[in-house]
C-alpha positions as CSV (number, residue, x, y, z in Angstrom):
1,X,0.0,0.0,0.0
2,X,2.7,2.6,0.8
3,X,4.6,1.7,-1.9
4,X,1.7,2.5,-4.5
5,X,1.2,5.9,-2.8
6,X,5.0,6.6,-3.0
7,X,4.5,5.5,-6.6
8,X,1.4,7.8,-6.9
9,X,3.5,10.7,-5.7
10,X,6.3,10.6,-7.8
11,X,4.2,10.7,-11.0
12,X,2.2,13.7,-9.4
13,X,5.5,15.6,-8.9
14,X,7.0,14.1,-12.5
15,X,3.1,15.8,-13.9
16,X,3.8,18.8,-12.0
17,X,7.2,19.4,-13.1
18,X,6.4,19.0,-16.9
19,X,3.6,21.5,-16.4
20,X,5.9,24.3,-13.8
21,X,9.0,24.3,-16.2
22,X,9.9,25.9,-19.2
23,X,9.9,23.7,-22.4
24,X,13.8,24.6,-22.4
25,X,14.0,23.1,-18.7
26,X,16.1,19.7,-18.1
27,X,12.7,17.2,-16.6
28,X,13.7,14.9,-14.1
29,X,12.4,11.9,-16.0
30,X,15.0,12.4,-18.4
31,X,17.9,11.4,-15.6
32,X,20.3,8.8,-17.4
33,X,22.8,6.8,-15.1
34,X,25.3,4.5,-15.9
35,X,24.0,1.5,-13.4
36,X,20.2,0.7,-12.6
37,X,19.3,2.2,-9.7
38,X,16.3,1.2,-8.0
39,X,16.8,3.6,-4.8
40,X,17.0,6.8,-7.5
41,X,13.8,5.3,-9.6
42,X,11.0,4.1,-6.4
43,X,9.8,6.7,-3.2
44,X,8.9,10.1,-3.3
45,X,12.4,11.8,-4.6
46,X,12.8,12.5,-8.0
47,X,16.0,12.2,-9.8
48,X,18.1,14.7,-9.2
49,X,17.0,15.3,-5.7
50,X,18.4,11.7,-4.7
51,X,22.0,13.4,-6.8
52,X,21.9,16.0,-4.5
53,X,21.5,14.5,-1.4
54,X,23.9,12.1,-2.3
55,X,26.2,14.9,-2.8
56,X,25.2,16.4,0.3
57,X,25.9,13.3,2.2
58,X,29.3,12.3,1.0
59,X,32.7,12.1,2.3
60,X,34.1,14.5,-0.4
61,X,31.2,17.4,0.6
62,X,32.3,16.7,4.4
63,X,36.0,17.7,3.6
64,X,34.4,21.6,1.9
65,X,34.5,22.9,5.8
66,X,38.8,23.1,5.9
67,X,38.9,23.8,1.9
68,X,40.7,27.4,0.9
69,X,38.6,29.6,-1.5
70,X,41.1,32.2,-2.5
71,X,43.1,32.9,0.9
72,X,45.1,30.0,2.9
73,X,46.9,30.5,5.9
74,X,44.7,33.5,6.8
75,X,44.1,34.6,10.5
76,X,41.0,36.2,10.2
77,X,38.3,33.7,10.4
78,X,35.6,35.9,8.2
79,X,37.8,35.1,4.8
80,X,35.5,32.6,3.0
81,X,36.2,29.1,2.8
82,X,35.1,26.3,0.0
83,X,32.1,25.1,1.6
84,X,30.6,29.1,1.9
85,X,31.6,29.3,-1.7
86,X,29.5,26.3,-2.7
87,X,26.7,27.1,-0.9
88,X,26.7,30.5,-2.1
89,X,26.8,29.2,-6.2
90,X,23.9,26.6,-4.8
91,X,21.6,29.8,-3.7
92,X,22.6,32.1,-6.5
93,X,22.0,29.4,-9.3
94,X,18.5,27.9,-7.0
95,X,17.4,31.7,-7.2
96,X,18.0,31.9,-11.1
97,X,16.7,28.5,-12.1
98,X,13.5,29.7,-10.0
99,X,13.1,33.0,-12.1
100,X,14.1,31.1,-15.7
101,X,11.7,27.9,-14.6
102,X,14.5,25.3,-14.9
103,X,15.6,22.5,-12.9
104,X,16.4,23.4,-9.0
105,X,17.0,19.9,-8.2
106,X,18.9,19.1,-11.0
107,X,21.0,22.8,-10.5
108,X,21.1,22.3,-7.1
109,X,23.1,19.0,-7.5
110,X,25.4,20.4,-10.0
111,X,26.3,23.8,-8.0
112,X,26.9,21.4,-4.3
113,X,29.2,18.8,-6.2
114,X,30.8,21.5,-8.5
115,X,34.2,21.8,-6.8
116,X,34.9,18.6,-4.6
117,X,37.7,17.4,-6.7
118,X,39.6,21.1,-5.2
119,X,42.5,20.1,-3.3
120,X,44.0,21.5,-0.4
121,X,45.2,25.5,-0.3
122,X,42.5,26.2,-3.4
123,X,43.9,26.8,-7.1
124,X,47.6,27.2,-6.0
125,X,47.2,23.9,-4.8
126,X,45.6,22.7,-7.3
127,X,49.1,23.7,-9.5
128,X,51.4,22.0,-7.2
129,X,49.7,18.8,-7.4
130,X,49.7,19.3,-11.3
131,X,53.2,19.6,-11.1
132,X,54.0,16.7,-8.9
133,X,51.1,14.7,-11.5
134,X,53.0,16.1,-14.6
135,X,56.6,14.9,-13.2
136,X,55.2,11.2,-12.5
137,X,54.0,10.9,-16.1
138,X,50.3,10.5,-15.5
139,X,47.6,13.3,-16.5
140,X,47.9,17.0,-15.8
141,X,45.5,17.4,-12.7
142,X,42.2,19.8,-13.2
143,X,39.9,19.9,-9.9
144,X,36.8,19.8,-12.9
145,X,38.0,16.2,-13.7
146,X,38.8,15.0,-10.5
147,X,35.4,16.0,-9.2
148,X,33.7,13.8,-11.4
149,X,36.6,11.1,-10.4
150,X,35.6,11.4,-6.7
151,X,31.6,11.1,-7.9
152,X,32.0,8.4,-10.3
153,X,35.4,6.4,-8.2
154,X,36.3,7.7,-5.3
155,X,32.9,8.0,-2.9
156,X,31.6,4.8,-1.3
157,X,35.5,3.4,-1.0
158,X,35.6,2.8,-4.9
159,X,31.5,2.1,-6.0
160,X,30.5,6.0,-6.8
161,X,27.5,7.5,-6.4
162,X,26.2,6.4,-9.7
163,X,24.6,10.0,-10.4
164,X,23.0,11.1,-13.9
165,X,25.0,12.1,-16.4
166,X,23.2,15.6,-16.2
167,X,24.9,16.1,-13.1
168,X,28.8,14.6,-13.8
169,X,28.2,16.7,-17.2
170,X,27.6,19.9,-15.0
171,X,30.4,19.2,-12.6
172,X,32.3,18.6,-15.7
173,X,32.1,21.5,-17.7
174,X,31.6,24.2,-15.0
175,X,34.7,26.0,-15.9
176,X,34.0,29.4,-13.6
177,X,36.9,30.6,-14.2
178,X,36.5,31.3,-18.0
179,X,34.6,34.6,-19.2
180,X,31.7,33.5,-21.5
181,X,29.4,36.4,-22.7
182,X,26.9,33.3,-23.7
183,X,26.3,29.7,-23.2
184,X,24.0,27.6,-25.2
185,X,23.6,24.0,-23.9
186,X,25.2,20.8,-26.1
187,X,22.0,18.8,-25.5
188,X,23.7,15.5,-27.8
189,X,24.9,13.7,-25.1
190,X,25.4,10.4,-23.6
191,X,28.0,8.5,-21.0
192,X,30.2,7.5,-23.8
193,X,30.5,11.5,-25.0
194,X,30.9,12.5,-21.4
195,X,34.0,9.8,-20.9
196,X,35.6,11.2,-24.6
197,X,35.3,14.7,-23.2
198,X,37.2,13.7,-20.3
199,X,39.6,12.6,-22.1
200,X,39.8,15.3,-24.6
201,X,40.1,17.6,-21.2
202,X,43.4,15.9,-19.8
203,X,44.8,15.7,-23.3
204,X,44.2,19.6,-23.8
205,X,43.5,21.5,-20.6
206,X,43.1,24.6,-21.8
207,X,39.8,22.7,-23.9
208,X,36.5,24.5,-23.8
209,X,33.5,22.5,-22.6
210,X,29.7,23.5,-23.4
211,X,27.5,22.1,-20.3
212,X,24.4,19.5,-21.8
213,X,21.8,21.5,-20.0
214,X,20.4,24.8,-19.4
215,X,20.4,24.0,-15.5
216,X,24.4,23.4,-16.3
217,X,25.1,26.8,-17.8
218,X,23.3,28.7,-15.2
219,X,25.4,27.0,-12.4
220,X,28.3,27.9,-14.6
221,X,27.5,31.3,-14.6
222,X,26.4,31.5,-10.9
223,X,30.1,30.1,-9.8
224,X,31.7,33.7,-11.6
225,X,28.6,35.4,-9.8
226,X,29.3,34.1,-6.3
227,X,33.1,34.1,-6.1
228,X,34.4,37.5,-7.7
229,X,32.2,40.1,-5.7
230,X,32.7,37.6,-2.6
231,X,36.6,37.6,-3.4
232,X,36.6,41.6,-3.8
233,X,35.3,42.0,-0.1
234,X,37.7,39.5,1.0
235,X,40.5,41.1,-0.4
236,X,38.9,44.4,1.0
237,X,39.1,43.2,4.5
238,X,42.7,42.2,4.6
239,X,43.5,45.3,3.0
240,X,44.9,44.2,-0.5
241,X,42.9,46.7,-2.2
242,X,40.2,49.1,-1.6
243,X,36.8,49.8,-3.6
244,X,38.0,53.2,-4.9
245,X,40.5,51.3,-7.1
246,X,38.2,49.5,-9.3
247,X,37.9,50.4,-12.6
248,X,35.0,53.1,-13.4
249,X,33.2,50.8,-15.2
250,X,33.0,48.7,-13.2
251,X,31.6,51.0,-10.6
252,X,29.0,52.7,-12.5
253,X,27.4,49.0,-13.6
254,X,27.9,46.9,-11.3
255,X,28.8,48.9,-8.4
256,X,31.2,48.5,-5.8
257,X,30.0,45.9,-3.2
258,X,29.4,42.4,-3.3
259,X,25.9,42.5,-2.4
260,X,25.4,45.6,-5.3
261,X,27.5,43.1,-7.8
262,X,25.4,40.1,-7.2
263,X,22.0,42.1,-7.7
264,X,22.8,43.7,-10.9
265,X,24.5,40.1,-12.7
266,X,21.4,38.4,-11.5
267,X,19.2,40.7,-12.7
268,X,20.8,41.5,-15.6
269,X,20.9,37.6,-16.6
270,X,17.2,37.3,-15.8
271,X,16.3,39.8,-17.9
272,X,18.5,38.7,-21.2
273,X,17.9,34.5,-20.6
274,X,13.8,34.4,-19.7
275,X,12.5,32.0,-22.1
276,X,15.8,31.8,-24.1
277,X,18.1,28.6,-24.8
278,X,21.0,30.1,-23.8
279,X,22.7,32.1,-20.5
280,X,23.8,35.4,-21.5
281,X,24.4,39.2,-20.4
282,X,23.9,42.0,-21.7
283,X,27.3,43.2,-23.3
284,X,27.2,46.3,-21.3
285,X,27.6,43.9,-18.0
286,X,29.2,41.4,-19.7
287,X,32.1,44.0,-20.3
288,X,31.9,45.3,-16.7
289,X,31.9,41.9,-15.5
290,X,34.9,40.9,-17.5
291,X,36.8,44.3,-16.2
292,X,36.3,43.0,-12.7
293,X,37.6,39.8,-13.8
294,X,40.6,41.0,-14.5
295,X,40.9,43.6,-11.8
296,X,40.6,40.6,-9.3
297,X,43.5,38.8,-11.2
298,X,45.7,41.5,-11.1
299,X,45.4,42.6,-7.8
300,X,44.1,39.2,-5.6
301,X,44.6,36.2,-7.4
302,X,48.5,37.2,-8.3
303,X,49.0,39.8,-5.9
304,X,52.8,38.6,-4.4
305,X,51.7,39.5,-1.1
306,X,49.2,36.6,-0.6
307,X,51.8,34.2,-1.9
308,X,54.3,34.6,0.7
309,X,53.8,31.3,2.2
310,X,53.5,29.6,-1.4
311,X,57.4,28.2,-1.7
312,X,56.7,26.3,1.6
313,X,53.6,25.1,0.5
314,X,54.8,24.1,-3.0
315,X,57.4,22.4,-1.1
316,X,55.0,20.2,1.1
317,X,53.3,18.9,-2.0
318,X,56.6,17.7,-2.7
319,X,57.6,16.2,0.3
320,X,54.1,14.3,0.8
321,X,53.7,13.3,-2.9
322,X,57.0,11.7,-2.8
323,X,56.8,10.1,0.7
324,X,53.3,8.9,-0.2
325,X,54.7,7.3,-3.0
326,X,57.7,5.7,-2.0
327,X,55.6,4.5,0.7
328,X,53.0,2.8,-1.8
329,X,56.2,1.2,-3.5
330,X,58.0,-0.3,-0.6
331,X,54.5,-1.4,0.7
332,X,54.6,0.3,4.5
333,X,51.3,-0.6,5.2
334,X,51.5,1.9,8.3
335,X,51.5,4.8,6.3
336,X,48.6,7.6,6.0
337,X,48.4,6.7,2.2
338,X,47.1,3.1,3.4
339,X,45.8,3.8,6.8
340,X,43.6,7.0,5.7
341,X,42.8,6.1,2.2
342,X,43.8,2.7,0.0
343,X,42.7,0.3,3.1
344,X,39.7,2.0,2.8
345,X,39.3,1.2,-1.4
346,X,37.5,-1.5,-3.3
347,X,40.2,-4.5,-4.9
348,X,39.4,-3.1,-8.7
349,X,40.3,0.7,-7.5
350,X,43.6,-1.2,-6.1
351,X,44.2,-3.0,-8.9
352,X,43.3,-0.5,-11.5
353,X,45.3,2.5,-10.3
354,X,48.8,2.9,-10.8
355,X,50.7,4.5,-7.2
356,X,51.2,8.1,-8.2
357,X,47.4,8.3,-9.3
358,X,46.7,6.7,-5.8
359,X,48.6,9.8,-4.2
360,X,47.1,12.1,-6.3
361,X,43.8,11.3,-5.3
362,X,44.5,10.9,-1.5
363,X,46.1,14.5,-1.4
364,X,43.3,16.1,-3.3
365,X,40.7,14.6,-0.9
366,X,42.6,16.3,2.2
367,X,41.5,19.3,3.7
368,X,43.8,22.4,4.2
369,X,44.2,21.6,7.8
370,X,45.1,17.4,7.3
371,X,47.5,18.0,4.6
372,X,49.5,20.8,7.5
373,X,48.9,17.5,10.1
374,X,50.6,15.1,8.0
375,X,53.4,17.3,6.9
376,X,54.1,18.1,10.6
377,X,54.2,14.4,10.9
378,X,57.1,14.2,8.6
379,X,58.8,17.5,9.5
380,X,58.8,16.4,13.2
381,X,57.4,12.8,13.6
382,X,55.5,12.1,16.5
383,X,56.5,8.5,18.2
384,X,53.3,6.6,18.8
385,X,53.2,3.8,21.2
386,X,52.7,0.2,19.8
387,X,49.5,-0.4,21.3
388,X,47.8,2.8,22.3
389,X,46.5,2.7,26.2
390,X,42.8,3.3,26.3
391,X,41.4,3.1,30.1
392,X,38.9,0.1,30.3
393,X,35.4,1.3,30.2
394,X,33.2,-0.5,32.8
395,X,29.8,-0.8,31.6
396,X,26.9,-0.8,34.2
């Protein structure tokens, strides 16, 4: 009886979504996955919800909380952190999809899962690891790709989430960090197009990729919306640059505080993507925007006085990478890379992945504050008792 009413329900919401959305709108019903999957296809969730829970519920969304944004090794404990970040593209993109009529489930999955693959110490880290990755002969590393890695591989100690391919494809292609006026959506798509553009990505990473779904290009969109006002006022507190040094332009259309510079993109974006298949601004913003874009560049992202600490760091990734690595090859079975990470794996991820692609993944997974642990661990080892004395608990 309960499962007939469950059944009931989810066609009601399937009839109500067809009838709510835009004809341009990604409908649940139209989830693919690789596996069957009877726990995303019975009970009252539709697709895309069950993708974002199952983001929300995973190790890898866990590990946002000690992620760097922009600013690592920061005393100030206002400076945003990955997991604000996230949840900021998640409200921004939830907000647009609700004025366009498109997919909140399905963009609210996308915009949670968007930047797990990020490792430690945000996109500086992310080019150490590439480094080490590059000087071990396997694939450059791009936190887009390894997101989908941790989705599809990593979660569930080797078995994946199995989400949609709307959702890997949006992870996939979200690419923030570009500045596109407009995005139409590549709707010809399947798994086996999804797995060449993966490997059309690691070949080239400078590649451009076009998101499947409208729901896709608004949360690519919403990333640049959330991050570079956000980043402004961070840089603002710590006194790297003040508001009356951005550009006029940038002033006079999008204004000069976050809050003022989220309003206008949104609204501007509305306003030039209601009923349209594609996510655009005007060119007016889109000029201001891009103007931003590069004032942030120029004076956050590569301003030499946030990267005083970067030599050290860069030098960590070394010292863990090849310590990891050497201790995969000589088989110390005590070491973090087993204890904290391969012990924890399926037999095909073991067998399957070659050691430096083992390390890789286990120092992308860390959080700011375990990668420092570890390293302190090899800079000055602590000595650890054989058997560790925990008092007997009497139970009444």
């Amino acid at each position: 009886m309960q499962d007939h009413l469950l059944a009931d329900l989810r066609r009601r919401l399937q009839e109500e979504e067809a009838q709510r959305l835009s004809p341009l709108a990604c409908l649940s019903r139209a989830a693919v996955r690789r596996r069957p999957d009877p726990l995303a296809e019975q009970g009252h969730r539709l697709p895309f919800a069950v993708d974002a829970d199952r983001v929300l519920h995973s190790l890898a969304y866990t590990r946002y909380i000690d992620k760097t944004q922009v600013f690592s090794l920061v005393d100030n404990d206002q400076i945003s952190h990955r997991v604000l970040h996230v949840q900021l593209v998640s409200k921004i993109a939830r907000g647009l999809g609700r004025l366009l009529r498109l997919n909140e489930d399905l963009i609210e999955a996308i915009a949670l899962a968007h930047d797990l693959g990020h490792p430690p110490f945000g996109h500086d880290g992310e080019k150490f690891l590439d480094r080490k990755c590059r000087e071990h002969g396997i694939s450059p590393f791009l936190h887009n790709l390894q997101s989908v890695h941790f989705l599809e591989r990593l979660e569930r100690g080797g078995r994946g989430l199995n989400l949609s391919l709307q959702v890997l494809d949006g992870v996939l292609t979200h690419d923030g960090e570009l500045h596109t006026v407009r995005l139409t959506p590549q709707r010809d798509k399947d798994f086996a197009a999804l797995d060449a553009e993966m490997v059309a990505k690691r070949q080239d990473p400078s590649m451009e990729l076009t998101p499947m779904t409208l729901e896709g290009c608004l949360v690519r969109v919403a990333d640049t919306i959330a991050y570079v006002g956000r980043d402004l006022e961070d840089a603002i507190l710590l006194g790297l640059v003040s508001r009356d040094m951005l550009p006029e332009v940038v002033r006079r259309v999008l204004g000069e505080s976050n809050g003022t510079i989220v309003y206008r993109l949104v609204e501007d974006l509305t306003a030039n993507s209601l009923e349209q298949d594609h996510i655009s601004f005007s060119p007016p913003v889109a000029q201001a925007l891009g103007r931003l874009k590069e004032f942030n560049l120029v004076n956050i992202y590569t301003n030499p006085s946030i990267k005083t600490e970067h030599p050290k760091i860069s030098a960590a990734f070394d010292l863990l990478f090849d310590t990891y690595l050497q201790d995969l090859r000589r088989e110390r079975r005590g070491s973090p890379v087993y204890r904290d990470f391969l012990d924890r794996m399926d037999e095909n991820y073991k067998i399957e992945t070659s050691p430096p692609e083992v390390v890789r993944d286990f120092l992308a997974g860390m959080t700011d504050d375990f990668f420092l642990k570890r390293h302190a661990e090899l800079v000055s080892p602590l000595r650890l008792p054989d058997k560790l004395n925990v008092p007997h608990i009497v139970k009444n």
